[in-house]
KOLKOLKOL-897596 format. One record per atom (N, C-alpha, C, O): atom name; residue in three letters; x, y, z; residue number from 1. Coordinates in steps of 0.2 Angstrom, whole numbers. Layout:
+------+------+-------+-------+-------+------+
| name | resn |     x |     y |     z | resi |
+------+------+-------+-------+-------+------+
|   CA |  ALA |     X |     Y |     Z |  NUM |
...
+------+------+-------+-------+-------+------+
end
This chain:
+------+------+-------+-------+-------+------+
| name | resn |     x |     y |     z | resi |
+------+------+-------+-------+-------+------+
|    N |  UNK |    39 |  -113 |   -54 |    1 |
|   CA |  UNK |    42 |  -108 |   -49 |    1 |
|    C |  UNK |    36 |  -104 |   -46 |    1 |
|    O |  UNK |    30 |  -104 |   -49 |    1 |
|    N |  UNK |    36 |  -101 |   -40 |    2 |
|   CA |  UNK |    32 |   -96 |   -37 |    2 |
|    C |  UNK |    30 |   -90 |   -43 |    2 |
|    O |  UNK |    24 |   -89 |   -44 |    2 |
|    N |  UNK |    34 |   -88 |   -45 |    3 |
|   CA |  UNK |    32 |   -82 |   -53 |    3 |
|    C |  UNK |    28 |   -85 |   -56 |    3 |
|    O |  UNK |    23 |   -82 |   -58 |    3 |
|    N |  UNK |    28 |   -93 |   -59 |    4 |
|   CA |  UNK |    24 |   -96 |   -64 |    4 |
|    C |  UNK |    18 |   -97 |   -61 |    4 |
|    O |  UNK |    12 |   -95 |   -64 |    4 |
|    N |  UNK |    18 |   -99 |   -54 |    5 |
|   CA |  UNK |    11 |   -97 |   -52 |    5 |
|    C |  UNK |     8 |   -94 |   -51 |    5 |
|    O |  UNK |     2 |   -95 |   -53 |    5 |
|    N |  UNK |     9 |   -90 |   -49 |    6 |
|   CA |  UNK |     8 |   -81 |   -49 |    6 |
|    C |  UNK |     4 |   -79 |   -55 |    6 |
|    O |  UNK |    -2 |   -78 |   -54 |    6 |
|    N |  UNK |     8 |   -79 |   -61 |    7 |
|   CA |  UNK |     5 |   -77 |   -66 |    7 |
|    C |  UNK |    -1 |   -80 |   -68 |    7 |
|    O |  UNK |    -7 |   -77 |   -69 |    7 |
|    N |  UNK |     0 |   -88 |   -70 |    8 |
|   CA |  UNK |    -6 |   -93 |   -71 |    8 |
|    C |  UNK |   -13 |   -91 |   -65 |    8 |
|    O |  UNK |   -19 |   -91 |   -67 |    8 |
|    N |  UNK |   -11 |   -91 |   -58 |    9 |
|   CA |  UNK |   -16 |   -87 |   -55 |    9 |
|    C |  UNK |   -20 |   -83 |   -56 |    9 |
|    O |  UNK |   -26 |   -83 |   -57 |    9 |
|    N |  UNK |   -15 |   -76 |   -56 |   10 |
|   CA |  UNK |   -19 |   -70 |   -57 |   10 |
|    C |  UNK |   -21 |   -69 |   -63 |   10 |
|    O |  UNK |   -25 |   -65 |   -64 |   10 |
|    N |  UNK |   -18 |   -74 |   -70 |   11 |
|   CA |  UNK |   -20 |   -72 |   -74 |   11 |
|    C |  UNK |   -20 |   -64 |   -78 |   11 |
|    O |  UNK |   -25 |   -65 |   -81 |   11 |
|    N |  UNK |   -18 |   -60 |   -80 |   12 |
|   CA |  UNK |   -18 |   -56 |   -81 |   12 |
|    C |  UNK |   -21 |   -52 |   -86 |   12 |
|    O |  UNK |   -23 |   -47 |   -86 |   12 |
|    N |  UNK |   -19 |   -59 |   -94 |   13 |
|   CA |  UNK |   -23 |   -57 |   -99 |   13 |
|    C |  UNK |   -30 |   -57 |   -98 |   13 |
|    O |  UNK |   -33 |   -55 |  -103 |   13 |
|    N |  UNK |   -34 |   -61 |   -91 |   14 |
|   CA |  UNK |   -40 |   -61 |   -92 |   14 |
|    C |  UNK |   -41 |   -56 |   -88 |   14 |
|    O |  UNK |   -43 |   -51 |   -90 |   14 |
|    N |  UNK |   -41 |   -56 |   -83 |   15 |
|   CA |  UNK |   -39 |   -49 |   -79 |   15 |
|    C |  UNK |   -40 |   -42 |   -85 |   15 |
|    O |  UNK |   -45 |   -38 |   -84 |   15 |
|    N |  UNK |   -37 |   -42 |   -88 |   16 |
|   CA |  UNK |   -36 |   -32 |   -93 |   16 |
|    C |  UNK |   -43 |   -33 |   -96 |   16 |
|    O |  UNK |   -44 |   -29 |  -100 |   16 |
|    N |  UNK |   -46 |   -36 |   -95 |   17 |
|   CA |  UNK |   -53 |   -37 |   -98 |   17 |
|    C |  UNK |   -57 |   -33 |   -93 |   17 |
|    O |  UNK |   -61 |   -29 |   -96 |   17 |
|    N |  UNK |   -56 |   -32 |   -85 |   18 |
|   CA |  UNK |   -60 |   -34 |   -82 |   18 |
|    C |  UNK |   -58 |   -28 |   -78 |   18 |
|    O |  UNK |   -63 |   -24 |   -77 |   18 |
|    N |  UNK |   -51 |   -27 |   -76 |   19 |
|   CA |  UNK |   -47 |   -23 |   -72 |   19 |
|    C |  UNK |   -41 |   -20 |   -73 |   19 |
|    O |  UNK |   -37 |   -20 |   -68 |   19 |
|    N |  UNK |   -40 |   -17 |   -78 |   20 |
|   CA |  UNK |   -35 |   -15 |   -83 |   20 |
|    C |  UNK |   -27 |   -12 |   -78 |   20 |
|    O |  UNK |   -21 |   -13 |   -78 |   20 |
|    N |  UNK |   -31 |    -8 |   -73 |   21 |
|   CA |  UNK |   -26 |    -7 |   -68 |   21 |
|    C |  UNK |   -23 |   -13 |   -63 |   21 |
|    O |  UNK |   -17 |   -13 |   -63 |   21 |
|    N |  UNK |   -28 |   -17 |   -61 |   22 |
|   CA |  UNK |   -24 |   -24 |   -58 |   22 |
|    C |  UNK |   -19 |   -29 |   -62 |   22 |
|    O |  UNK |   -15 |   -33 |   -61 |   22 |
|    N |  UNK |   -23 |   -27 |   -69 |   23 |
|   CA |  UNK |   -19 |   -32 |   -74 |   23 |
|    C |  UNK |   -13 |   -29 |   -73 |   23 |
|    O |  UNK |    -8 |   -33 |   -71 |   23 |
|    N |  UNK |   -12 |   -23 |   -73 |   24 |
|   CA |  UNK |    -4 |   -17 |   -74 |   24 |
|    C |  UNK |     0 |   -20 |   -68 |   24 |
|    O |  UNK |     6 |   -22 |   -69 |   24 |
|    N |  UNK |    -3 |   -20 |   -63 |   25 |
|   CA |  UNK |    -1 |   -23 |   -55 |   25 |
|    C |  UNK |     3 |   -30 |   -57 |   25 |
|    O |  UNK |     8 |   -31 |   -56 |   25 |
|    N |  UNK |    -2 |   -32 |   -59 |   26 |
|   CA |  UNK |     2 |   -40 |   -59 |   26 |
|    C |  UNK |     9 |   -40 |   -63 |   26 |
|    O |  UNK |    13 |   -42 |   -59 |   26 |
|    N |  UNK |    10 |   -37 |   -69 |   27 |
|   CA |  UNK |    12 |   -36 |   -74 |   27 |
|    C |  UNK |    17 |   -33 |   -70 |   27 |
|    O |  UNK |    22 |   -37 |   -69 |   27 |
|    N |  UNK |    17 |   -30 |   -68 |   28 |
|   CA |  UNK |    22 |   -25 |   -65 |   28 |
|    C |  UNK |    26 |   -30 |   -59 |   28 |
|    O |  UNK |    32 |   -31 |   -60 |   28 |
|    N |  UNK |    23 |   -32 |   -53 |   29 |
|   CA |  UNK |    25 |   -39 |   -49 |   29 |
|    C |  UNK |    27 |   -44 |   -53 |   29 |
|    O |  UNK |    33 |   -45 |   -51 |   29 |
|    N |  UNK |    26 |   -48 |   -59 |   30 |
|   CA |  UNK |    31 |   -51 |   -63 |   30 |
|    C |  UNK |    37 |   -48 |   -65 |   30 |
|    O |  UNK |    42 |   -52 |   -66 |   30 |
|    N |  UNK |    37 |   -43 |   -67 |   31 |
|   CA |  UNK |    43 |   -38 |   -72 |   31 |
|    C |  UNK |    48 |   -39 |   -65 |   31 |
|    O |  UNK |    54 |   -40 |   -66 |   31 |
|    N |  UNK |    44 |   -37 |   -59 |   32 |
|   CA |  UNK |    50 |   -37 |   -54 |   32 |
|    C |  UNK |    52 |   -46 |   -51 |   32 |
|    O |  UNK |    58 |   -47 |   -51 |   32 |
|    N |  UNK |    49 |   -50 |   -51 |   33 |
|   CA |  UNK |    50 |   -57 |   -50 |   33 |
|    C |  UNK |    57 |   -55 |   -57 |   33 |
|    O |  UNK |    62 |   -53 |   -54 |   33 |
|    N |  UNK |    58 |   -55 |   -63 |   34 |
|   CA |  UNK |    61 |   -57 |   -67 |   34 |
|    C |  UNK |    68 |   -53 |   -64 |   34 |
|    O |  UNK |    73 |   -56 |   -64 |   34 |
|    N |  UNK |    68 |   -47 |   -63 |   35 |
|   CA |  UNK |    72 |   -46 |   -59 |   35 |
|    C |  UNK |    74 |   -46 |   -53 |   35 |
|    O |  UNK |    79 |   -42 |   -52 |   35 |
|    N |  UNK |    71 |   -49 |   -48 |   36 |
|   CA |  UNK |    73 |   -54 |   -42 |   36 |
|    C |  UNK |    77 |   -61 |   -42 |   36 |
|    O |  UNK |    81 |   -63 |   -39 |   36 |
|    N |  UNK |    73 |   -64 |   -50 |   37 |
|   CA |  UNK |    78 |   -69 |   -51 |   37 |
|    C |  UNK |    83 |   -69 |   -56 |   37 |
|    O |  UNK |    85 |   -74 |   -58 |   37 |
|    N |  UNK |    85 |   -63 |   -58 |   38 |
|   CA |  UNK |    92 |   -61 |   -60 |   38 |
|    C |  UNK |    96 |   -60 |   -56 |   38 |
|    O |  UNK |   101 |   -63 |   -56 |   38 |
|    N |  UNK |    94 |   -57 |   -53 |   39 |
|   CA |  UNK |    99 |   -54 |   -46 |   39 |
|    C |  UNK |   103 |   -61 |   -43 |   39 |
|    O |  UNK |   109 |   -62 |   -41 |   39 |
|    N |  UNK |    97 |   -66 |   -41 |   40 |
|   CA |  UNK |    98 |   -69 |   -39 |   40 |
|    C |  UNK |   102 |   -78 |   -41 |   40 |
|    O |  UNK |   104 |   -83 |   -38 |   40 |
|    N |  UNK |   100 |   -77 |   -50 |   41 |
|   CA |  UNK |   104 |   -80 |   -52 |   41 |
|    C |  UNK |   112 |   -79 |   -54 |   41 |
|    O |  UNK |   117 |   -83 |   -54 |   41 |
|    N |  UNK |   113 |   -71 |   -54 |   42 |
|   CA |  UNK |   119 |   -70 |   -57 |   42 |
|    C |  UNK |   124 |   -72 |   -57 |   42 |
|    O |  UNK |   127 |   -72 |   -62 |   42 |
|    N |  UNK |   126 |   -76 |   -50 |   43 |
|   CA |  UNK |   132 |   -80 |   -48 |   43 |
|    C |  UNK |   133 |   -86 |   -53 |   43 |
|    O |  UNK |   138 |   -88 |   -57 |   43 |
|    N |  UNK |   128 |   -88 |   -53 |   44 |
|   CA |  UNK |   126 |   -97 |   -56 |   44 |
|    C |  UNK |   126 |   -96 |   -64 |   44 |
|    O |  UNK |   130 |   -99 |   -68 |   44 |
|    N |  UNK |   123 |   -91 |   -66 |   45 |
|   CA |  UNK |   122 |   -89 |   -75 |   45 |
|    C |  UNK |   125 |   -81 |   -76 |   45 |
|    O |  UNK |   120 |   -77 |   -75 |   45 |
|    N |  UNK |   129 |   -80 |   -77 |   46 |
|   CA |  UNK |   130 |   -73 |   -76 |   46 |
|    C |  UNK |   128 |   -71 |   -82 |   46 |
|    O |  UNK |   122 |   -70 |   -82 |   46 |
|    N |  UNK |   130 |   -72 |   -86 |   47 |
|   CA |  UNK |   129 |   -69 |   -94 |   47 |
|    C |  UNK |   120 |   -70 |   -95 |   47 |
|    O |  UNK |   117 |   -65 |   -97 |   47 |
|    N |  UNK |   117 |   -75 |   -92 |   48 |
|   CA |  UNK |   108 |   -74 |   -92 |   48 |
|    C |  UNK |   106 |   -68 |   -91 |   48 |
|    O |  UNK |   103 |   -64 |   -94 |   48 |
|    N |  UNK |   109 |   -69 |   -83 |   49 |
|   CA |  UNK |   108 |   -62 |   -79 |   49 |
|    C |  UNK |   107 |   -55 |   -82 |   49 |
|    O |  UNK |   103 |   -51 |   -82 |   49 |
|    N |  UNK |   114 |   -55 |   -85 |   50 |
|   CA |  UNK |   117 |   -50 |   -89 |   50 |
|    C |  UNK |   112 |   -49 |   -94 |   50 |
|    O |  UNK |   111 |   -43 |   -94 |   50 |
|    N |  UNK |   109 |   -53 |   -98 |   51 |
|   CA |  UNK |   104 |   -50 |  -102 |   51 |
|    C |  UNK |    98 |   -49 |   -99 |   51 |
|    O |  UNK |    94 |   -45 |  -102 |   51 |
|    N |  UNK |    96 |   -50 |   -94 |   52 |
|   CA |  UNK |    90 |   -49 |   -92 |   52 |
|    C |  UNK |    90 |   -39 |   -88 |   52 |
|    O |  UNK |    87 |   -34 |   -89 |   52 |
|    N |  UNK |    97 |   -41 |   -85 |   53 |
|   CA |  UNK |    98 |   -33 |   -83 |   53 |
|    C |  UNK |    97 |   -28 |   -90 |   53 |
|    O |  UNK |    93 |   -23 |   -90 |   53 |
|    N |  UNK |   100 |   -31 |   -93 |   54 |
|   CA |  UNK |    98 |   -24 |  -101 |   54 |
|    C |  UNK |    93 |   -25 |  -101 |   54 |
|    O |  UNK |    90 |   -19 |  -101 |   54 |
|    N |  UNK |    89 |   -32 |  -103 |   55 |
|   CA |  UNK |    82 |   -30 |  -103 |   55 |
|    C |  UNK |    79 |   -24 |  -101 |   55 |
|    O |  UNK |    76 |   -19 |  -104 |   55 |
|    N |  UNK |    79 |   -25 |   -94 |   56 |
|   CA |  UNK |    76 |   -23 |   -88 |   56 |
|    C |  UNK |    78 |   -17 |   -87 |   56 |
|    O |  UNK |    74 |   -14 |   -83 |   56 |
|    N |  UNK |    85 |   -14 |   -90 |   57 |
|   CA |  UNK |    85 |    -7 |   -90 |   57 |
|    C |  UNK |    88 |    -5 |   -85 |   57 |
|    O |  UNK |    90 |     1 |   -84 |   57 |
|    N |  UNK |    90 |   -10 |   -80 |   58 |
|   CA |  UNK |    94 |    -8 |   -73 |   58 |
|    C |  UNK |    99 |    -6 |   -74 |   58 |
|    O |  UNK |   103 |    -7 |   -79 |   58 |
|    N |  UNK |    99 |     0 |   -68 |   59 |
|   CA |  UNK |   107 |     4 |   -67 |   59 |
|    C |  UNK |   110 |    -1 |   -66 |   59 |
|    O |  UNK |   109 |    -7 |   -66 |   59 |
|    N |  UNK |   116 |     4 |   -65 |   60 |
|   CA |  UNK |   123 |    -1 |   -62 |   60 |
|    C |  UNK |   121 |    -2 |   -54 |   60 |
|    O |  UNK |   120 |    -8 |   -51 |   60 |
|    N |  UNK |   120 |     2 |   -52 |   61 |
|   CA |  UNK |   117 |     0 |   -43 |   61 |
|    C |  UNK |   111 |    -3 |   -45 |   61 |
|    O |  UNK |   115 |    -7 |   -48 |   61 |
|    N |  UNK |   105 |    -5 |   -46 |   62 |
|   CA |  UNK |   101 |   -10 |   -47 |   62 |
|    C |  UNK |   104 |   -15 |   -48 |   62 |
|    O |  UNK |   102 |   -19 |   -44 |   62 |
|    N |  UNK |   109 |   -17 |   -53 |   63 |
|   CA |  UNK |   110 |   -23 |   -54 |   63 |
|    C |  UNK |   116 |   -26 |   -47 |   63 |
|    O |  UNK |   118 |   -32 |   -47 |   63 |
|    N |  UNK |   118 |   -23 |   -44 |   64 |
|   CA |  UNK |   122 |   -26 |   -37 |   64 |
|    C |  UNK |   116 |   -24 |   -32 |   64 |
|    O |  UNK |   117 |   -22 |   -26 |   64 |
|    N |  UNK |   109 |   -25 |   -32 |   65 |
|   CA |  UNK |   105 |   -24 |   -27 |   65 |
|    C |  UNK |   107 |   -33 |   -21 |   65 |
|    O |  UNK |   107 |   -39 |   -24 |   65 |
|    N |  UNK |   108 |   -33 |   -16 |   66 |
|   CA |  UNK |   105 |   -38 |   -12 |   66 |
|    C |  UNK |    99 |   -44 |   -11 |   66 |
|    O |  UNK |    93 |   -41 |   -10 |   66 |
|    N |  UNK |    99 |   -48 |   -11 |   67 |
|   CA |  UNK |    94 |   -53 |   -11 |   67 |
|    C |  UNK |    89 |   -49 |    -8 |   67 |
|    O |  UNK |    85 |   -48 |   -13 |   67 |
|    N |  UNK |    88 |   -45 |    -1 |   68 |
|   CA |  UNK |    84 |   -42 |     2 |   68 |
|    C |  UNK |    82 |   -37 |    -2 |   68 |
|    O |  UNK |    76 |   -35 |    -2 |   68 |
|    N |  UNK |    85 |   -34 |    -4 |   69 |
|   CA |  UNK |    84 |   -25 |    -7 |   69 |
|    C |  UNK |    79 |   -29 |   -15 |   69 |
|    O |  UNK |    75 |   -26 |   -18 |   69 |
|    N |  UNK |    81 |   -35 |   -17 |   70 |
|   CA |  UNK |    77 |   -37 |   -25 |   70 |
|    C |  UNK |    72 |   -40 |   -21 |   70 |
|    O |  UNK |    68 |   -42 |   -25 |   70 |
|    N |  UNK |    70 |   -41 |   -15 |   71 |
|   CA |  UNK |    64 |   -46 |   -14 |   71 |
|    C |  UNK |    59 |   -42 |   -11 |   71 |
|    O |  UNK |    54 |   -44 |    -7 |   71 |
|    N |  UNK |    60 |   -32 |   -14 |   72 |
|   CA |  UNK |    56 |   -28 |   -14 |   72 |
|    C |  UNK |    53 |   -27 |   -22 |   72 |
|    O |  UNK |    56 |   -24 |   -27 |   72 |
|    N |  UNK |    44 |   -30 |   -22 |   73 |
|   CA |  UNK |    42 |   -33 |   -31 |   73 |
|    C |  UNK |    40 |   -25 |   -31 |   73 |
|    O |  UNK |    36 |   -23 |   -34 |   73 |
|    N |  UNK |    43 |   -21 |   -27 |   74 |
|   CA |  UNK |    39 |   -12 |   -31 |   74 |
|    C |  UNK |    45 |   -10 |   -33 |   74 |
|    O |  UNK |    44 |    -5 |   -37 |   74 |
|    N |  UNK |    51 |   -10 |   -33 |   75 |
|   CA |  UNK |    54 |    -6 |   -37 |   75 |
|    C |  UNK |    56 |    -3 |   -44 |   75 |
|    O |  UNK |    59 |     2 |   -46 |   75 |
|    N |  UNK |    55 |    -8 |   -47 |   76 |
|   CA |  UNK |    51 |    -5 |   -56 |   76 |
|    C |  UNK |    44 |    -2 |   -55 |   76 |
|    O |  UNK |    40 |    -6 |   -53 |   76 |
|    N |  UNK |    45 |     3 |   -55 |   77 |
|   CA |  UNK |    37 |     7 |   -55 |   77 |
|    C |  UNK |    34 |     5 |   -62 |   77 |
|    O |  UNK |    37 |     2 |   -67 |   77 |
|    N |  UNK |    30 |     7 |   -60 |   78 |
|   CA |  UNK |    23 |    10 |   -67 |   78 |
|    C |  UNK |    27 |    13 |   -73 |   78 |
|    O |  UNK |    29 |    18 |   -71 |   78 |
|    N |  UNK |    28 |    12 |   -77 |   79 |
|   CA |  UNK |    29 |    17 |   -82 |   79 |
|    C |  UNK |    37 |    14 |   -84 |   79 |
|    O |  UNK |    39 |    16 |   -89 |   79 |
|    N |  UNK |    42 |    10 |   -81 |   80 |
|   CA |  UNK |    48 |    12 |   -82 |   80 |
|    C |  UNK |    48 |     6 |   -88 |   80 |
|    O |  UNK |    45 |     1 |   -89 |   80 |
|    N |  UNK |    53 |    10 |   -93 |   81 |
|   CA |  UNK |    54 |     5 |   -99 |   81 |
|    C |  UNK |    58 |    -1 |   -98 |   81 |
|    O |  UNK |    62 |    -1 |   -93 |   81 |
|    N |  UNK |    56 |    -6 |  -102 |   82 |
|   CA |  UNK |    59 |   -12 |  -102 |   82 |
|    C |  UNK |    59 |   -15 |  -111 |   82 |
|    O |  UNK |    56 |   -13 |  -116 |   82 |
|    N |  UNK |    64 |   -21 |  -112 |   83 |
|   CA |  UNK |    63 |   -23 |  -118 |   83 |
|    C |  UNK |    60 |   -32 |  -117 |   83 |
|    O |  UNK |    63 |   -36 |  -114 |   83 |
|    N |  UNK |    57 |   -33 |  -121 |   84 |
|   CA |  UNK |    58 |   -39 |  -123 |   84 |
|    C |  UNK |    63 |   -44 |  -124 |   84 |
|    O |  UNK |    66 |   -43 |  -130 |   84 |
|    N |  UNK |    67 |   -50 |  -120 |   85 |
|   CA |  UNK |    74 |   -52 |  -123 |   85 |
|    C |  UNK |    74 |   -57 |  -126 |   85 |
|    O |  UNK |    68 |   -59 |  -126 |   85 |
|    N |  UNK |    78 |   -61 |  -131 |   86 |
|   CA |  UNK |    77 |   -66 |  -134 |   86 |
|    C |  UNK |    76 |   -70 |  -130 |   86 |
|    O |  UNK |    74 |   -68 |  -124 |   86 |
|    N |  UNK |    76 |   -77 |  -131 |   87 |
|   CA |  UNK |    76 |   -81 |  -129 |   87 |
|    C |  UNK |    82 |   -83 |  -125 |   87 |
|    O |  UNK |    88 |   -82 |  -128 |   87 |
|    N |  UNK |    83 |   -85 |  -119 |   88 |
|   CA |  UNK |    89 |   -86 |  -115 |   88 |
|    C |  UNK |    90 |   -93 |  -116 |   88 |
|    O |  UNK |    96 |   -95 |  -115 |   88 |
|    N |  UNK |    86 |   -96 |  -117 |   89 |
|   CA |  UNK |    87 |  -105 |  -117 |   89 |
|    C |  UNK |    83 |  -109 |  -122 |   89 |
|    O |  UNK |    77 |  -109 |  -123 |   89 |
|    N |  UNK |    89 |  -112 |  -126 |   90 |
|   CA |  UNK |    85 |  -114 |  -131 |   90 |
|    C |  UNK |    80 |  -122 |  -129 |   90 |
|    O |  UNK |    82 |  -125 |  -124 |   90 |
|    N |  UNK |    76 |  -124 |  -133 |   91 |
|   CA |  UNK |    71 |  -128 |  -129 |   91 |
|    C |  UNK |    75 |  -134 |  -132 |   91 |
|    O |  UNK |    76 |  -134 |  -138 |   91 |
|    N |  UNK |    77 |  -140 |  -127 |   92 |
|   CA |  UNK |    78 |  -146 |  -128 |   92 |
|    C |  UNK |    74 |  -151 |  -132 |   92 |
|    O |  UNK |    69 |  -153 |  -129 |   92 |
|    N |  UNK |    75 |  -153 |  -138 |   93 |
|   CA |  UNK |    71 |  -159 |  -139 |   93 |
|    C |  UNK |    71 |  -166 |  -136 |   93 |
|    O |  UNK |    75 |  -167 |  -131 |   93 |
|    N |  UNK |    68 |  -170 |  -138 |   94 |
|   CA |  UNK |    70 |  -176 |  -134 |   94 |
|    C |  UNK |    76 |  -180 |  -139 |   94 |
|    O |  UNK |    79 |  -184 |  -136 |   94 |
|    N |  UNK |    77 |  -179 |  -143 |   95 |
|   CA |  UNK |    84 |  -182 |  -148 |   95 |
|    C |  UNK |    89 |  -178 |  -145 |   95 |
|    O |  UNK |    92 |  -182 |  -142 |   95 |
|    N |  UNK |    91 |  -171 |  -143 |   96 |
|   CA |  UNK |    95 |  -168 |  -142 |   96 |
|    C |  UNK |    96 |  -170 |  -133 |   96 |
|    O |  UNK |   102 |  -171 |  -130 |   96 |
|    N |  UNK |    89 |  -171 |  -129 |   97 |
|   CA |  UNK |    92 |  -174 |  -125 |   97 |
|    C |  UNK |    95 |  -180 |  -122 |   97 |
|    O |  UNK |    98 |  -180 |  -117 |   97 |
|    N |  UNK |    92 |  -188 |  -127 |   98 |
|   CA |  UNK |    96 |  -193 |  -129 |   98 |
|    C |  UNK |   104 |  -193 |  -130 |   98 |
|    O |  UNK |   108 |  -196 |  -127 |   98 |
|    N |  UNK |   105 |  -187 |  -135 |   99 |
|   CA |  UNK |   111 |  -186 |  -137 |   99 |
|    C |  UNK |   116 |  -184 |  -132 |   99 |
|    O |  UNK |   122 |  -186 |  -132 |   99 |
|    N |  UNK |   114 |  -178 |  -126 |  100 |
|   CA |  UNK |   117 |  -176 |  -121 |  100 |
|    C |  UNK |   117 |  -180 |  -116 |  100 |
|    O |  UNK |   121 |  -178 |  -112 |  100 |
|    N |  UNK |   113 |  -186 |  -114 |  101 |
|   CA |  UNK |   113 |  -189 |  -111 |  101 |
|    C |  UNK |   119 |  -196 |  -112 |  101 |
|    O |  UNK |   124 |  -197 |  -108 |  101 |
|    N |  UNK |   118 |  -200 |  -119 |  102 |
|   CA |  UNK |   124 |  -202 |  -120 |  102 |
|    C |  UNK |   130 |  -200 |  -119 |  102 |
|    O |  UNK |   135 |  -203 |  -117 |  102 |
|    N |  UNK |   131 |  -192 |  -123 |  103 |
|   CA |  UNK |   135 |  -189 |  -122 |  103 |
|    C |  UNK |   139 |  -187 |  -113 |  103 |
|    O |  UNK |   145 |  -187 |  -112 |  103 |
|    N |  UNK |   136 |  -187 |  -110 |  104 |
|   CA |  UNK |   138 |  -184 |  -102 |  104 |
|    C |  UNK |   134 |  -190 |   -98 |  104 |
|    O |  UNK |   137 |  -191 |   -92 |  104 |
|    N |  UNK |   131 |  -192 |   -98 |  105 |
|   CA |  UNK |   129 |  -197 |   -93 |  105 |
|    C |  UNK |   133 |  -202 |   -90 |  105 |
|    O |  UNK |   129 |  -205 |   -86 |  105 |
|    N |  UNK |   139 |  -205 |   -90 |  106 |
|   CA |  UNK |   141 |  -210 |   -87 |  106 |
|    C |  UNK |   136 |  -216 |   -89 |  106 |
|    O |  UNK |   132 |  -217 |   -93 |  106 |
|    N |  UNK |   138 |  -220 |   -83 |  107 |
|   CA |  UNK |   137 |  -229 |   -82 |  107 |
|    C |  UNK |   131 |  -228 |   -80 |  107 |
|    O |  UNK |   128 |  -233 |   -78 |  107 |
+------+------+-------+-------+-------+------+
end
C-alpha cells in the first residue's frame, strides 16, 4: 500500500538517528494513515476498524469522520496518546492455506 511505502521510504528508525523531529513527522503521518484506513475500511471490516478506533483513541465524531475530512494526515497532533493493538489478522500459513483453499475453492 501507499502507507507501506511511505514508511519503508522515509524510513524513520533511520531518520531518529539523524532527525528526531522528522522521524516524529513521519511517525505521526503514519499514525494518521492507520486511521484514514480505518475509517475507510469500516464498512468492509467493522469490528478491525473498531479496534483500531480504541487504539487510536478517537472520539465518537472522529470515528464518523468522512473519506475527505480522514484524508487530512495532521489531525492526530504531536503529543495525542495512542495504544499499541494486538494483532488484527492472524498470519496464514501455507497448510492453513491449502486447507482453506480445498475448503472454499470450488472446481
Amino acid at each position: 500500500t501507499a502507507g507501506n511505502q511511505y514508511i519503508d521510504v522515509r524510513a524513520p528508525w533511520a531518520l531518529f538517528k539523524t532527525d528526531k523531529a522528522e522521524a516524529a513527522v513521519v511517525i505521526r503521518t503514519c499514525i494518521n494513515l492507520i486511521r484514514l484506513y480505518a475509517i475507510a475500511s469500516a464498512p468492509f471490516i467493522p469490528h478491525t476498524a473498531q479496534s483500531l478506533y480504541d487504539a487510536l483513541q478517537l472520539t465518537d465524531t472522529e470515528r464518523r469522520h468522512t473519506i475527505t475530512e480522514a484524508a487530512d494526515l495532521n489531525i492526530l497532533a504531536a503529543g495525542r496518546p495512542f495504544e499499541v493493538p494486538a494483532p488484527l489478522f492472524q498470519k496464514l500459513d501455507d497448510d492453513r492455506v491449502a486447507e482453506l483453499k480445498a475448503q472454499y475453492g470450488g472446481e
